[in-house]
TILUMTI-982105 format. One record per atom (N, C-alpha, C, CB): residue number from 1; x, z, y. Coordinates in steps of 0.02 Angstrom, whole numbers, padded with zeros to 5 digits. Glycine has a CB too. Layout:
! TILUMTI-982105
{NUM,{X,Z,Y}} ...
//
This chain:
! TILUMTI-982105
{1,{05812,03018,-02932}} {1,{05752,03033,-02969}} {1,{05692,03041,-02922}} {1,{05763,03095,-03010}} {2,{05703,03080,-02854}} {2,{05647,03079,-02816}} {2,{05641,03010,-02793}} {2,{05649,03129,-02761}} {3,{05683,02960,-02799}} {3,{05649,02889,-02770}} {3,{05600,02845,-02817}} {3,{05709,02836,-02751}} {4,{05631,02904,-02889}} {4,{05566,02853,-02917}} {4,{05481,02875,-02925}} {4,{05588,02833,-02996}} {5,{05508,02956,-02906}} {5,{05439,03006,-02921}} {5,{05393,02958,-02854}} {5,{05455,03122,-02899}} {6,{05425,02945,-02786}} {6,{05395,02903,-02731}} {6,{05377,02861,-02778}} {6,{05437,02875,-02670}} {7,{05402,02806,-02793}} {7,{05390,02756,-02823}} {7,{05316,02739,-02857}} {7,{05438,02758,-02862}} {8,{05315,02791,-02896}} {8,{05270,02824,-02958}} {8,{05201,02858,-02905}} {8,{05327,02903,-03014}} {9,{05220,02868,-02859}} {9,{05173,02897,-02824}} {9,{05120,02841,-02803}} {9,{05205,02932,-02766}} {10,{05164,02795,-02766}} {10,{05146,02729,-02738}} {10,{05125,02691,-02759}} {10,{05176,02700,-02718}} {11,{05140,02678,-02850}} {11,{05111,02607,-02876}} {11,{05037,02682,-02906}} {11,{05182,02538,-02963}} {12,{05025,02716,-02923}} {12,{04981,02773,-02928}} {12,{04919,02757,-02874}} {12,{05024,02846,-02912}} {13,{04956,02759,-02805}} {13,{04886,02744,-02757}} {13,{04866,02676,-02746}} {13,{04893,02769,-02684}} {14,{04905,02641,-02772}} {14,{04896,02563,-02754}} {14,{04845,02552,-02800}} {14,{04961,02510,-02764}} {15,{04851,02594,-02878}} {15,{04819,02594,-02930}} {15,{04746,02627,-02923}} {15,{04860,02622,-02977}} {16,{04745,02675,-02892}} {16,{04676,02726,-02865}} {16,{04646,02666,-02829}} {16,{04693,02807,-02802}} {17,{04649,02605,-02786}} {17,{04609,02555,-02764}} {17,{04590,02491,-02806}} {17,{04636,02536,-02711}} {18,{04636,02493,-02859}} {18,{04620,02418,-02883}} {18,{04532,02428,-02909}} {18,{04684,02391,-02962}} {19,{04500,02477,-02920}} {19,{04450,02475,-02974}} {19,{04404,02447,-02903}} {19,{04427,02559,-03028}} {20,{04430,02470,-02839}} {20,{04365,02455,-02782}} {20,{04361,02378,-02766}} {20,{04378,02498,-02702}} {21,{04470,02352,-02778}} {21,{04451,02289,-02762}} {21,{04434,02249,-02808}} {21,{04490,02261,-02732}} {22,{04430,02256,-02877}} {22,{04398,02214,-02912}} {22,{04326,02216,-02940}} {22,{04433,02208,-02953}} {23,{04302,02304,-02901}} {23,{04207,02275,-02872}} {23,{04199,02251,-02830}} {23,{04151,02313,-02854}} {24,{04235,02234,-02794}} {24,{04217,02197,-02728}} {24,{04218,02114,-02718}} {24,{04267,02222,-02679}} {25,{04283,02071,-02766}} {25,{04274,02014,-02782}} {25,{04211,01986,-02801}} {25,{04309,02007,-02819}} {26,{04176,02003,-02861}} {26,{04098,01991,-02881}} {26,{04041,01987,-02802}} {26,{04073,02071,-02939}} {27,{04053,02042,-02802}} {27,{03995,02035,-02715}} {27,{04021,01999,-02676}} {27,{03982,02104,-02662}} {28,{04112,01974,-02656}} {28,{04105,01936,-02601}} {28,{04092,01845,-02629}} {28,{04178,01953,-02554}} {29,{04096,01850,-02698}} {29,{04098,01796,-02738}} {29,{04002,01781,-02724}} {29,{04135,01819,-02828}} {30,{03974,01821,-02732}} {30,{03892,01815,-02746}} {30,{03868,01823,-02677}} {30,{03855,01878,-02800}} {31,{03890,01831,-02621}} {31,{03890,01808,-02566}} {31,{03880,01756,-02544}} {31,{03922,01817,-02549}} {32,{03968,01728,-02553}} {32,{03973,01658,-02542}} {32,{03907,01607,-02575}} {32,{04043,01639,-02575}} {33,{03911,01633,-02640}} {33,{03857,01572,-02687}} {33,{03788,01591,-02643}} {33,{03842,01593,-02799}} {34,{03778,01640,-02623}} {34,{03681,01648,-02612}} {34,{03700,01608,-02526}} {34,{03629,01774,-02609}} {35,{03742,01600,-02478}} {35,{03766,01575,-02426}} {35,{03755,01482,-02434}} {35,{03844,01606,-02421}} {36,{03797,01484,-02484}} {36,{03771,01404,-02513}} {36,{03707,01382,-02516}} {36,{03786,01392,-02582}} {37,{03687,01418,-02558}} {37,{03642,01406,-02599}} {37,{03556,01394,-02541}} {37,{03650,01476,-02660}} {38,{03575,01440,-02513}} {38,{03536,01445,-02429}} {38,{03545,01396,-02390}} {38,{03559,01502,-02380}} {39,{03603,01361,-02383}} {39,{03599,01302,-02345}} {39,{03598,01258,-02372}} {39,{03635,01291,-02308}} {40,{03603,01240,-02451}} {40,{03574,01174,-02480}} {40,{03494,01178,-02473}} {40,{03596,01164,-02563}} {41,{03456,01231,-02490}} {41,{03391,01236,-02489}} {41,{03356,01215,-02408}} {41,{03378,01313,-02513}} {42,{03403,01236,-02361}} {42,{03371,01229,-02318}} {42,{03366,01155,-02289}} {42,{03391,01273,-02283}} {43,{03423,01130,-02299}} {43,{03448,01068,-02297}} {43,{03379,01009,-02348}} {43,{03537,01077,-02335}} {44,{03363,01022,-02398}} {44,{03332,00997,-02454}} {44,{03263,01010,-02398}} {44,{03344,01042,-02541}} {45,{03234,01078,-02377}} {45,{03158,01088,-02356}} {45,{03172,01027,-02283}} {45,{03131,01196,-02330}} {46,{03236,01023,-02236}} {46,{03231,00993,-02186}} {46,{03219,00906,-02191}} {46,{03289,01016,-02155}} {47,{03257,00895,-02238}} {47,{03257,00811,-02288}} {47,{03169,00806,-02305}} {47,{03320,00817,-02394}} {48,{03133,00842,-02298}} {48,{03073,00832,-02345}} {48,{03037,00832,-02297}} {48,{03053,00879,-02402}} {49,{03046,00885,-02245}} {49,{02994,00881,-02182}} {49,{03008,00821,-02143}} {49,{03000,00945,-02130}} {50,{03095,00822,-02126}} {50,{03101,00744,-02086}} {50,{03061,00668,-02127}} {50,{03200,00726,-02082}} {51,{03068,00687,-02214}} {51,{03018,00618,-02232}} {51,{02950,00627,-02213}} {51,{03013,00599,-02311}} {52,{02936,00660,-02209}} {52,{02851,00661,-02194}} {52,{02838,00647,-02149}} {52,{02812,00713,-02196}} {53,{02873,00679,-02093}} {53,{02853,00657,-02029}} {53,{02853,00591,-02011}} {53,{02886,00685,-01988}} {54,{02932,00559,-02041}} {54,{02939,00484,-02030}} {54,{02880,00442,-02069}} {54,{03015,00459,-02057}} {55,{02858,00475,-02130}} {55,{02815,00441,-02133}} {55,{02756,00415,-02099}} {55,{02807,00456,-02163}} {56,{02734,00499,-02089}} {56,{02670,00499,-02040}} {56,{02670,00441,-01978}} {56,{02665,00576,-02003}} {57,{02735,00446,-01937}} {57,{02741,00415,-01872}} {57,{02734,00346,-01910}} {57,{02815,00432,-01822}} {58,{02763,00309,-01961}} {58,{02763,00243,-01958}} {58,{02701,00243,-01969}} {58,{02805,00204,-01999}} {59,{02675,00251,-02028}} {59,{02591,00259,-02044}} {59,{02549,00235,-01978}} {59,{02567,00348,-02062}} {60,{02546,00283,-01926}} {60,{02520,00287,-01875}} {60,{02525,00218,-01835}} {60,{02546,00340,-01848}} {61,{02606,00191,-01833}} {61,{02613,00156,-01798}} {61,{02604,00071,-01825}} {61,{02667,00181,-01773}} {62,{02599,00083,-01874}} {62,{02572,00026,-01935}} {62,{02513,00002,-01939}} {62,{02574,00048,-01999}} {63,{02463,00068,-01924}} {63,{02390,00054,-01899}} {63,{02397,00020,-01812}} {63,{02340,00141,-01903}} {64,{02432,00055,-01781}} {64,{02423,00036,-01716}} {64,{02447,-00040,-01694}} {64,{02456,00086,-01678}} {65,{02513,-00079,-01738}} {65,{02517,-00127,-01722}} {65,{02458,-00177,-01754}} {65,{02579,-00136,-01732}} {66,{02453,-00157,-01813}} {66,{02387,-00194,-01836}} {66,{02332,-00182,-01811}} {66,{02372,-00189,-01896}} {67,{02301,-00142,-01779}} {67,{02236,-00165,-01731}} {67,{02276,-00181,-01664}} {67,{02170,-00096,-01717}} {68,{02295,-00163,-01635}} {68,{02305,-00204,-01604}} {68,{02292,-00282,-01594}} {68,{02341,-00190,-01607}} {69,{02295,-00314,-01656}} {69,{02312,-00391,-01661}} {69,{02235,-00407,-01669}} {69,{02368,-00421,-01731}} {70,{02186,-00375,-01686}} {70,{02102,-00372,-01694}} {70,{02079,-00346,-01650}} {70,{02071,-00339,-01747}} {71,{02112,-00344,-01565}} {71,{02045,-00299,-01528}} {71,{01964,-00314,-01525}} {71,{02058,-00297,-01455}} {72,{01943,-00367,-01550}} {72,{01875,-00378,-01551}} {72,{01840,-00354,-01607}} {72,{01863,-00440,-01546}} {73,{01879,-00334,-01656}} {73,{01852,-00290,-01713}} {73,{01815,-00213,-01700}} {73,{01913,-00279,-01759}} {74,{01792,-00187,-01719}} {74,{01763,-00122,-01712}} {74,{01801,-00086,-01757}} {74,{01689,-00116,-01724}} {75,{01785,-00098,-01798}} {75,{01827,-00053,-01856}} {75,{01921,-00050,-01846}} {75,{01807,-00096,-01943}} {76,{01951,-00095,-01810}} {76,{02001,-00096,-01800}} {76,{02010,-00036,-01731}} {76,{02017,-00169,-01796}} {77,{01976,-00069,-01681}} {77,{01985,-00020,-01627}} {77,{01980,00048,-01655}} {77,{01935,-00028,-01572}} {78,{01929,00057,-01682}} {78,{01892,00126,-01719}} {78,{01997,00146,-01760}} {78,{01789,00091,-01810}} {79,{02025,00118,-01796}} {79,{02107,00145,-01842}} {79,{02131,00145,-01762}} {79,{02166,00070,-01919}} {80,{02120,00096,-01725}} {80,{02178,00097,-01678}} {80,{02174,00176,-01645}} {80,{02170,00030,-01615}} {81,{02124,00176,-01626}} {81,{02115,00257,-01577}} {81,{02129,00331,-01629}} {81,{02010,00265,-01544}} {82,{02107,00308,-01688}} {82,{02125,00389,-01742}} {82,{02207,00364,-01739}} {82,{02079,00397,-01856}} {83,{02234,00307,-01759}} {83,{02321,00323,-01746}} {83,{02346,00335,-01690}} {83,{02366,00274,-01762}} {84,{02312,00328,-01626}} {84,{02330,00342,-01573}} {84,{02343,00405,-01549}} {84,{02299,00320,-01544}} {85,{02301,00446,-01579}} {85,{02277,00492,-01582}} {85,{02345,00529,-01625}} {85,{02206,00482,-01608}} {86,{02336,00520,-01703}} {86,{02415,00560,-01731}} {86,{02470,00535,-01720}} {86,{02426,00569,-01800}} {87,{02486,00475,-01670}} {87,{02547,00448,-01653}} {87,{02565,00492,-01601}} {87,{02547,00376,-01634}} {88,{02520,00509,-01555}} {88,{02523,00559,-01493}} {88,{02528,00625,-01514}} {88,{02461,00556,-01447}} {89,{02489,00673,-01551}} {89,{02513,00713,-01578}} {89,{02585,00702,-01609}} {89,{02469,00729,-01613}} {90,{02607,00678,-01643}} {90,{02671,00696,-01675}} {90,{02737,00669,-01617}} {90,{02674,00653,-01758}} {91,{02706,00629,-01595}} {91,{02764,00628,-01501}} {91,{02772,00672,-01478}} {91,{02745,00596,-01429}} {92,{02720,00709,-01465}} {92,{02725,00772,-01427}} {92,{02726,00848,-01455}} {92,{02673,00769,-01389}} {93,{02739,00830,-01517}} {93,{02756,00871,-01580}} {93,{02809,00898,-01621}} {93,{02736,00849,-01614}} {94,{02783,00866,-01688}} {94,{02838,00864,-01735}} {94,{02888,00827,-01730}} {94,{02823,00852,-01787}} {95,{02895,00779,-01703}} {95,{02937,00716,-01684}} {95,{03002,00743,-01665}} {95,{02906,00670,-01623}} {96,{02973,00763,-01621}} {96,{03030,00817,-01587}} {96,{03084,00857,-01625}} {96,{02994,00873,-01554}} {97,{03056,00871,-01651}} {97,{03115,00906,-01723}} {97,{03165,00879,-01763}} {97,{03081,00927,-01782}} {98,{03143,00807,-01767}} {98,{03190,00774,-01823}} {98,{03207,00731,-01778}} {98,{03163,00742,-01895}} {99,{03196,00685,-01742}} {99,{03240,00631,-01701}} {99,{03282,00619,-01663}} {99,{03224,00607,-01678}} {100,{03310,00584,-01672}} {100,{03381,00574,-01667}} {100,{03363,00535,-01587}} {100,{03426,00522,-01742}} {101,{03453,00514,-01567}} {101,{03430,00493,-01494}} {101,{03383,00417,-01508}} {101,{03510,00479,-01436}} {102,{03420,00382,-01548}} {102,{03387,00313,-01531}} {102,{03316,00315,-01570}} {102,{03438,00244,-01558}} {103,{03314,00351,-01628}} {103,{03205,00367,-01638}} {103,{03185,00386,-01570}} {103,{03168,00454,-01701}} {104,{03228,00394,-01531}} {104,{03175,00459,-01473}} {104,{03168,00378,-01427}} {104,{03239,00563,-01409}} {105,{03223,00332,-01417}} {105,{03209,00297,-01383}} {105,{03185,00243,-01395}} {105,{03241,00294,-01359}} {106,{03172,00235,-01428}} {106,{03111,00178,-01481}} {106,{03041,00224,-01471}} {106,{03135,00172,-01596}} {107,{03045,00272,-01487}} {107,{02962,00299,-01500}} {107,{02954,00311,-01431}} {107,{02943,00375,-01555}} {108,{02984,00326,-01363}} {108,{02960,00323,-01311}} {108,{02935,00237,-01285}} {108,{03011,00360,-01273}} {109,{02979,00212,-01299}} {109,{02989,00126,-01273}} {109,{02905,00102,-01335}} {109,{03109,00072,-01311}} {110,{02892,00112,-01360}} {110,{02821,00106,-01404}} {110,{02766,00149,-01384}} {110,{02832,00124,-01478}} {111,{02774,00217,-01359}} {111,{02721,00249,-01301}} {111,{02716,00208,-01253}} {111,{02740,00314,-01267}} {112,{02765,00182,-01212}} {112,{02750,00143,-01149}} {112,{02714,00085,-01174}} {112,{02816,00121,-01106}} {113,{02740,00039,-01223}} {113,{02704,-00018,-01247}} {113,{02620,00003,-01261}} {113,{02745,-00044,-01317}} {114,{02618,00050,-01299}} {114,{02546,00059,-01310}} {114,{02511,00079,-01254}} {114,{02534,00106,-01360}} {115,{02529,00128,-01218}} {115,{02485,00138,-01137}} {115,{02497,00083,-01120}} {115,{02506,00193,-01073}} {116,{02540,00024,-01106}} {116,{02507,-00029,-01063}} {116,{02450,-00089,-01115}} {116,{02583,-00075,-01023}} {117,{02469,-00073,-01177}} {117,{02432,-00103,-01210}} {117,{02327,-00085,-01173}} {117,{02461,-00073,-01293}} {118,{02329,-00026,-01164}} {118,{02292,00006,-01165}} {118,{02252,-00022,-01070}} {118,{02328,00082,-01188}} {119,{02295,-00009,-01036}} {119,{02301,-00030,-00973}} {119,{02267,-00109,-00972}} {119,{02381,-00024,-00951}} {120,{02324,-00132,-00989}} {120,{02300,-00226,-00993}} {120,{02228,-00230,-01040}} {120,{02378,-00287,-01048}} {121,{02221,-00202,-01096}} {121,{02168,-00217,-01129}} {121,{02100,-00215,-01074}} {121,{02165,-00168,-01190}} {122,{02086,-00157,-01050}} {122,{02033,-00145,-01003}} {122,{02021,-00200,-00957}} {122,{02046,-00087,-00966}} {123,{02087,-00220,-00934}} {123,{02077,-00289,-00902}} {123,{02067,-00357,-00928}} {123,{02122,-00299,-00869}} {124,{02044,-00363,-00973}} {124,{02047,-00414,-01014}} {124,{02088,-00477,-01004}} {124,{01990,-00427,-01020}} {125,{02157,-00472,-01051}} {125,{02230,-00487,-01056}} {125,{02196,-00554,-01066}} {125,{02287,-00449,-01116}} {126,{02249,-00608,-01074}} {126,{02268,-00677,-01089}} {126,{02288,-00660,-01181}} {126,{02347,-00709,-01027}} {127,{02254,-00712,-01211}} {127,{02280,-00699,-01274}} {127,{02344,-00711,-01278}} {127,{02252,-00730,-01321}} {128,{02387,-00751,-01232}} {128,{02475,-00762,-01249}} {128,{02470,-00701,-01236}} {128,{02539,-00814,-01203}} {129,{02456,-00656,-01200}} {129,{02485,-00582,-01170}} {129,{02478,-00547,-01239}} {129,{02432,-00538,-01098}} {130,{02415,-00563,-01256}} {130,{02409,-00500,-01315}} {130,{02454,-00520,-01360}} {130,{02335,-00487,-01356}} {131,{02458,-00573,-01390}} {131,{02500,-00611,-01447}} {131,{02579,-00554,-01414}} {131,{02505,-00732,-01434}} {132,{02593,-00579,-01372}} {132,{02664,-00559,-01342}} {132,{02676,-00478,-01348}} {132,{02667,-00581,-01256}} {133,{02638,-00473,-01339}} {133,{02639,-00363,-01333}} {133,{02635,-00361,-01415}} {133,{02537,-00302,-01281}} {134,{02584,-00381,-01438}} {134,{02589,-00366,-01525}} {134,{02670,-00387,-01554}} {134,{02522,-00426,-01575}} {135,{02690,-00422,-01538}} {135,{02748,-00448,-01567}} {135,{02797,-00404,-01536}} {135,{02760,-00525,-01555}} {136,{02802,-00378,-01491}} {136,{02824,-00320,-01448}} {136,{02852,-00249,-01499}} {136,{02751,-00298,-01396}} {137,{02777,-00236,-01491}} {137,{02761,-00169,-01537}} {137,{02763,-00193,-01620}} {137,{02672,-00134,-01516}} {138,{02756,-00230,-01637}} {138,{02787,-00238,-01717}} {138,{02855,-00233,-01732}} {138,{02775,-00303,-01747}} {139,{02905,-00284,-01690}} {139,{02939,-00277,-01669}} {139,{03003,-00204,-01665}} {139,{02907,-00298,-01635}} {140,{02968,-00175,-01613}} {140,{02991,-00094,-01635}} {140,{02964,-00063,-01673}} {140,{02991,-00049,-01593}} {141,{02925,-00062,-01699}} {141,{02886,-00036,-01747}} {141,{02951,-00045,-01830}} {141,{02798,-00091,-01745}} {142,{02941,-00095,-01800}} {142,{03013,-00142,-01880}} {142,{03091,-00079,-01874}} {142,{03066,-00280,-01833}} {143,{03122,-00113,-01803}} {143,{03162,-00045,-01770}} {143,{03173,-00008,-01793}} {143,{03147,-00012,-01729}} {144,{03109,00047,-01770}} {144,{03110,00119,-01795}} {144,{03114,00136,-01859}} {144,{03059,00151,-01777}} {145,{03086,00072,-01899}} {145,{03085,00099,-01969}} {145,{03151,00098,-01998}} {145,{03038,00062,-02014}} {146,{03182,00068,-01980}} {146,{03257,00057,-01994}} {146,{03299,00123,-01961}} {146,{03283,-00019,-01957}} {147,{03277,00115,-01911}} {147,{03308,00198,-01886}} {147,{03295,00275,-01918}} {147,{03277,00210,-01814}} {148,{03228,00259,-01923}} {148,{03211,00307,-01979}} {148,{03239,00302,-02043}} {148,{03147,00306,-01990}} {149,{03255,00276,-02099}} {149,{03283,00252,-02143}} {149,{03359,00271,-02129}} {149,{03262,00186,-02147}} {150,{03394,00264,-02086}} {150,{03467,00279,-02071}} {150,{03458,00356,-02058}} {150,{03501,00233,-02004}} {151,{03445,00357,-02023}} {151,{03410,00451,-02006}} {151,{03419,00502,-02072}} {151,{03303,00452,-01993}} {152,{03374,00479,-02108}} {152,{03359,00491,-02167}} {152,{03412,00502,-02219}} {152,{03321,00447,-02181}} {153,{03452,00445,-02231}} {153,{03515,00438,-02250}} {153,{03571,00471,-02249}} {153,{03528,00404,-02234}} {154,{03569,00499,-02154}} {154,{03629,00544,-02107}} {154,{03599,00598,-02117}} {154,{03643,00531,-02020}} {155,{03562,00651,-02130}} {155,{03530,00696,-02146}} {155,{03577,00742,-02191}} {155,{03471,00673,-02171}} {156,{03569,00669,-02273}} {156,{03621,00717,-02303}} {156,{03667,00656,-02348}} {156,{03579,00788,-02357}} {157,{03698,00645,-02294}} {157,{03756,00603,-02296}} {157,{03740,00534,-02370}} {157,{03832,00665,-02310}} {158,{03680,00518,-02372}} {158,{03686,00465,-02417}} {158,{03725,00411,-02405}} {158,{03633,00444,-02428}} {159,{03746,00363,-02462}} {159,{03764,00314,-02452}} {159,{03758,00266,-02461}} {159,{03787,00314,-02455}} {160,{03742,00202,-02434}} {160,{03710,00140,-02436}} {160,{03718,00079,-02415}} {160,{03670,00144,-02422}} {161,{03672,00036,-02441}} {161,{03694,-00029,-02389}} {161,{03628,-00027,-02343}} {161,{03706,-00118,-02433}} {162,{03672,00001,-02280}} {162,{03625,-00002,-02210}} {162,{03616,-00066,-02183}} {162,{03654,00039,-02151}} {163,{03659,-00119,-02201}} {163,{03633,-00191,-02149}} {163,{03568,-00206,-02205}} {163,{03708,-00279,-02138}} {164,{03527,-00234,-02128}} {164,{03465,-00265,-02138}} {164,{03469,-00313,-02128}} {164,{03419,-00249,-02113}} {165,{03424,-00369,-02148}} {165,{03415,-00409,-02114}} {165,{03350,-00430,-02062}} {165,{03430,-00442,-02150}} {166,{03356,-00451,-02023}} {166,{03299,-00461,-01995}} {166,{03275,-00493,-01997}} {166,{03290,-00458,-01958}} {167,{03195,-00484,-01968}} {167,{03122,-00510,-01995}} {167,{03108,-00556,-01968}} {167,{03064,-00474,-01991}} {168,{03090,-00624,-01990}} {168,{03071,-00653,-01948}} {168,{03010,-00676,-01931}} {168,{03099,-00683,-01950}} 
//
């Protein structure tokens, strides 16, 4: 009889906790969800900033291959230098935040193209030269956008048909 008064004792205290552990399920349950719920959001604000930015940079670099191809224009030089201008800011910027290795090595390999663009221009280039550098920088310009676009994709795991074809 005393093994069952133990007994009785035991399922008694086991019983004195159940009320704590079944407040406690709800909070570790509403945990988990606000834990989620925090990294989809953040995930969603990071997807939105990485589009913008990619936008911005192509934008930029969209103006820059296209004047480029008009340096005798005014008004062209005039887009070429304001994108030069937020292409360089966001290189040395925001860029930084979202790119991946091969954006980083495209958008550097297109800094170098444009400083020598810049370089040779002063010297007044051979039009094959210029023809050749524009086709250069469009070129990657095309690239990146594709890289960006995959980027974009890997972010948050979309799925797609990534082959391109190329431009000719």
């Amino acid at each position: 009889m005393e093994t069952n008064s133990n007994n009785m004792g035991e399922k008694n205290h086991i019983l004195n906790y159940a009320p704590i552990v079944i407040a406690l399920i709800p909070i570790f349950v509403g945990l988990y969800e606000y834990k989620v719920n925090n990294e989809r959001e953040f995930g969603k604000n990071f997807l939105t900033q990485q589009s913008v930015v990619y936008d911005e940079l192509l934008g930029d670099l969209g103006s820059i291959s296209t004047s480029i191809s008009n340096p005798s224009d005014s008004v062209s030089q005039a887009n070429y230098t304001q994108a030069k201008f937020n292409f360089n800011q966001l290189y040395y910027g925001k860029l930084n935040l979202y790119q991946s290795a091969t954006i980083e090595k495209l958008t550097d390999s297109l800094y170098n193209l444009i400083n020598s663009y810049d370089s040779i221009k002063s010297a007044h280039m051979q039009r094959e030269q210029l023809e050749e550098l524009v086709d250069k920088v469009q070129d990657k310009v095309y690239k990146l956008s594709v890289e960006c676009k995959k980027a974009l994709r890997n972010t948050y795991n979309i799925t797609g048909d990534d082959s391109v074809t190329p431009r000719k």
